[in-house]
C-alpha positions as CSV (number, residue, x, y, z in Angstrom):
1,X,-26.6,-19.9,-6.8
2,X,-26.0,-17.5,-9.7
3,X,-22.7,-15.9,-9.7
4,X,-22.5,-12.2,-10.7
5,X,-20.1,-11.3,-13.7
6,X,-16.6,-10.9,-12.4
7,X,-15.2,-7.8,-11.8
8,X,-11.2,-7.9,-12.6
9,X,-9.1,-5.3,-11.0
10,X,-5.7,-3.9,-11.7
11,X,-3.1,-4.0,-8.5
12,X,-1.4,-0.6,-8.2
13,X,1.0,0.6,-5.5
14,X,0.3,4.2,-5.5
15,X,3.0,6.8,-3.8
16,X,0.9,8.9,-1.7
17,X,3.7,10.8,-0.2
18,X,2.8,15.0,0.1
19,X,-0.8,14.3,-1.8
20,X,-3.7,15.5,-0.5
21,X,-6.8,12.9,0.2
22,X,-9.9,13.2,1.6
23,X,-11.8,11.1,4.3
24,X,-15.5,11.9,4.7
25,X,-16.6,10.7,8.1
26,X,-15.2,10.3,11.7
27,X,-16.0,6.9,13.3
28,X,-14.1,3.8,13.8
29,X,-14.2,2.5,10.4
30,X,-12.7,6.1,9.3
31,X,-10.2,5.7,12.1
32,X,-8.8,2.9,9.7
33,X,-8.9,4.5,6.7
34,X,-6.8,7.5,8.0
35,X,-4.7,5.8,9.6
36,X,-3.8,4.0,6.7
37,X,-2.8,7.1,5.0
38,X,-1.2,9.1,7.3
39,X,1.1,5.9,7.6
40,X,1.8,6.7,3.7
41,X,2.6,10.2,4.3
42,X,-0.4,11.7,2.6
43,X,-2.2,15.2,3.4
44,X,-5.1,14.6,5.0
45,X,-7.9,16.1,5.2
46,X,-11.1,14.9,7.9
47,X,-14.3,16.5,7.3
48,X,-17.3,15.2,9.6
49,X,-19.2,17.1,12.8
50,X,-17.8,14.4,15.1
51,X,-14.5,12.4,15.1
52,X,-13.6,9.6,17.6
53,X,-11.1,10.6,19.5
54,X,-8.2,9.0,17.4
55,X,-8.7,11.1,14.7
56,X,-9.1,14.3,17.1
57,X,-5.8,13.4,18.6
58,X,-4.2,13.2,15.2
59,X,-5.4,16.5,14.6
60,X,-4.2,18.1,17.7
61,X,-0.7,16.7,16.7
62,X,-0.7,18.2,13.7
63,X,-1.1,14.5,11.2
64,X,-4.1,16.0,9.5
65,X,-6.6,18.4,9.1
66,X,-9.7,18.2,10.4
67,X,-13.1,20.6,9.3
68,X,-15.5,20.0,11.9
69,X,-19.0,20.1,9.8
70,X,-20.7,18.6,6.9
71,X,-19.1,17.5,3.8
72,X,-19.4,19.9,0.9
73,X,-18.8,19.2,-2.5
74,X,-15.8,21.6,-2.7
75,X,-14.3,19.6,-0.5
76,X,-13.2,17.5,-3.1
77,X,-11.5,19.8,-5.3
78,X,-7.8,19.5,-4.1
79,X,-8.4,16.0,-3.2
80,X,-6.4,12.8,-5.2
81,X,-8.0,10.4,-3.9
82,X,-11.2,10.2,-1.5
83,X,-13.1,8.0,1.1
84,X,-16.6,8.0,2.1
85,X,-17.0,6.6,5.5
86,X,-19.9,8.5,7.0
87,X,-21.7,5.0,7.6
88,X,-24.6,6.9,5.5
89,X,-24.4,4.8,2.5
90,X,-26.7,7.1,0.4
91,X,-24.2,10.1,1.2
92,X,-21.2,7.7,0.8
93,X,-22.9,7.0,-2.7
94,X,-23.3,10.7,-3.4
95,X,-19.8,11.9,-2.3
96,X,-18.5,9.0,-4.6
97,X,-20.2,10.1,-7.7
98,X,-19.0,13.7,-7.3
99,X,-15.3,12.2,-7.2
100,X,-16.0,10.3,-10.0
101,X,-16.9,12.6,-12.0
102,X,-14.0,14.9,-11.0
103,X,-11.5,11.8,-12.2
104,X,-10.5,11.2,-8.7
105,X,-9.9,7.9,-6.9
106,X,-12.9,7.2,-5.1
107,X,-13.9,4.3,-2.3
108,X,-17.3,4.8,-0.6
109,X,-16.7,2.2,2.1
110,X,-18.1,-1.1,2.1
111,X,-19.7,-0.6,-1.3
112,X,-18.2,-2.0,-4.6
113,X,-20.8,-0.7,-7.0
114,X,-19.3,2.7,-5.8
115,X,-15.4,2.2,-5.9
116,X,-12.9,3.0,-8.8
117,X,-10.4,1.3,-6.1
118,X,-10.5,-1.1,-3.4
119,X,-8.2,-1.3,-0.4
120,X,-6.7,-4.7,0.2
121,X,-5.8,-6.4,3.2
122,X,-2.0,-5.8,3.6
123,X,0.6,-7.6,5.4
124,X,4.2,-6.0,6.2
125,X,7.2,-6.8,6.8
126,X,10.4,-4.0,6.7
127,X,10.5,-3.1,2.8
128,X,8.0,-6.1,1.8
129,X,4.3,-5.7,1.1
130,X,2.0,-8.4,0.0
131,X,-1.7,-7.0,-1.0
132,X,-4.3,-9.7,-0.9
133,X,-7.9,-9.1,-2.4
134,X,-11.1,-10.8,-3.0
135,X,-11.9,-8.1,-5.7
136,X,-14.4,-7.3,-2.8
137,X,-16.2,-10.1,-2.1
138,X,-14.7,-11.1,1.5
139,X,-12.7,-9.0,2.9
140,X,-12.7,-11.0,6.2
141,X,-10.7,-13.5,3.9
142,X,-8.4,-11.5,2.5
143,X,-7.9,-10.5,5.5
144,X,-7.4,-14.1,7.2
145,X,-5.4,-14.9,4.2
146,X,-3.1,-11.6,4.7
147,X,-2.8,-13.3,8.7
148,X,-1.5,-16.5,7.3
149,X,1.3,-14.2,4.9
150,X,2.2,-12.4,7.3
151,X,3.0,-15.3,10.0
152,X,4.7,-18.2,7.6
153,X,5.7,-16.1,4.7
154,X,6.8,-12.5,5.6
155,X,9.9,-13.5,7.9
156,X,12.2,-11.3,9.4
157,X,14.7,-12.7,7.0
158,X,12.8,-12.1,4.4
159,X,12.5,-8.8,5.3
160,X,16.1,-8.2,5.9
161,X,17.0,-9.8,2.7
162,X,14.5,-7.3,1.2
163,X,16.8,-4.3,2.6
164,X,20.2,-6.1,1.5
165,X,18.9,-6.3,-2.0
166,X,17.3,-2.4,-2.2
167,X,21.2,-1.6,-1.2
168,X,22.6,-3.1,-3.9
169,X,20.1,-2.0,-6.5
170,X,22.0,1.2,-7.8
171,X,25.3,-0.6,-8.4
172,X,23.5,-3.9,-10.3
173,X,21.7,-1.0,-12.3
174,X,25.1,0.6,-13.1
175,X,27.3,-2.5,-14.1
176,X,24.0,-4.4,-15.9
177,X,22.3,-2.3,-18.1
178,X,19.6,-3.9,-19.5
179,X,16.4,-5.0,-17.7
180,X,16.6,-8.5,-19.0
181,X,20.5,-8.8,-18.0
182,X,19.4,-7.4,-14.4
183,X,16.5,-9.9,-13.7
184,X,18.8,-12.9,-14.8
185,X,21.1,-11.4,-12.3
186,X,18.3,-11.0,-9.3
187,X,17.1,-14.9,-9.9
188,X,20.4,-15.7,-9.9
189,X,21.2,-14.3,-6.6
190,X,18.0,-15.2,-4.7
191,X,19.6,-19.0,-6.1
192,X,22.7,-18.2,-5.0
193,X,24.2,-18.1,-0.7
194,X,23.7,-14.6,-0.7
195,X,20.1,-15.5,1.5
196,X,21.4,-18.2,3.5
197,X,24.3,-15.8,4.6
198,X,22.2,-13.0,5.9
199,X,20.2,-15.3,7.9
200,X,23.4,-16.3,9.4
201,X,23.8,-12.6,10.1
202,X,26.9,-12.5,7.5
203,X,26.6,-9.3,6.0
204,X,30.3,-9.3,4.9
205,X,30.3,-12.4,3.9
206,X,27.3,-11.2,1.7
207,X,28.7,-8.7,0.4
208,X,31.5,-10.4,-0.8
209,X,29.6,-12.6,-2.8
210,X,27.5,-10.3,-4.4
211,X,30.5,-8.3,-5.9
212,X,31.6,-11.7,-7.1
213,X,28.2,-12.4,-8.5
214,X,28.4,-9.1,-10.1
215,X,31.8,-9.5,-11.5
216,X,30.5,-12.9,-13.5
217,X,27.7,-11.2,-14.5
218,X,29.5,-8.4,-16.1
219,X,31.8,-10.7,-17.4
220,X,29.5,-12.8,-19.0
221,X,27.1,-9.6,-20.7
């Protein structure tokens, strides 16, 4: 078997909050899609004749917008990032090159050769996300492999832990004010009982030591 030429990809995190994308396309696999982003907090916008009912009912609730016809090439014009899904693949292909061309973020579904992004297969847990990708070439197993995360990695003390350590974020950043002195400090914590105290549901306890970590850290810088 001859192997194509590997395509590398870079892993972003993008902040969709308030930003306007587009799904082109109504059916189930578009059910996903939106989903997806409505669950970010982005603006969407539906264009396709029919929608499953999913999408209609998101609509009626006010989660998106929904134009009830054929895509149109304006349609991408106040659009940061857009997703064919009309299970056309010649239109997908088409509504991708006219967002590439405009510089947007483009997927047409199920189709690498006409991506500048893929989607991964995410698994979630409170504050923590871990992405998992085949750079497109299974996603059943990066989607078996985000299963697997998700059950023996992304714990519910994990994910508290998470929490604890977003709180304490401003107040490291204060008292340490390098990046270097503040990741010496993070390992050190994650070495230290701070983990083994939450998941005894100490919190005070917790607390306490993290002030005292901070204090030697300080003290030490």
């Amino acid at each position: 078997m001859i192997y194509g030429a590997r395509r590398m990809y870079y892993p972003i995190y993008l902040d969709l909050h308030d930003r306007r994308c587009l799904v082109v396309g109504g059916g189930p696999i578009a059910v996903g899609k939106v989903s997806g982003l409505i669950e970010a907090s982005a603006r969407v916008t539906v264009v396709a004749p029919v929608v499953d009912a999913r999408i209609a009912q998101w609509h009626a609730s006010g989660k998106l917008e929904w134009h009830a016809r054929e895509f149109l090439p304006g349609d991408i014009d106040p659009a940061f990032l857009v997703i064919a899904a009309t299970g056309d693949r010649a239109v997908n292909t088409a509504i991708f090159q006219l967002a590439d061309g405009r510089s947007r973020l483009a997927n047409a579904v199920d189709d690498a050769d006409h991506c500048n992004f893929i989607a991964p297969a995410v698994a979630r847990a409170g504050a923590l996300q871990v992405a998992v990708s085949t750079s497109g070439k299974s996603p059943a197993l990066a989607k078996q492999l985000r299963d697997e995360i998700a059950r023996d990695v992304l714990t519910p003390e994990r994910a508290r832990l998470a929490e604890f350590l977003g709180d304490w974020r401003a107040t490291v950043k204060q008292a340490l004010p390098t990046y270097q002195q503040r990741m010496a400090f993070w390992e050190s914590v994650l070495q230290s009982q701070v983990p083994e105290l939450l998941q005894a549901n100490q919190s005070e306890h917790a607390d306490q030591c993290m002030q005292a970590l901070i204090a030697q850290a300080v003290e030490k810088n």
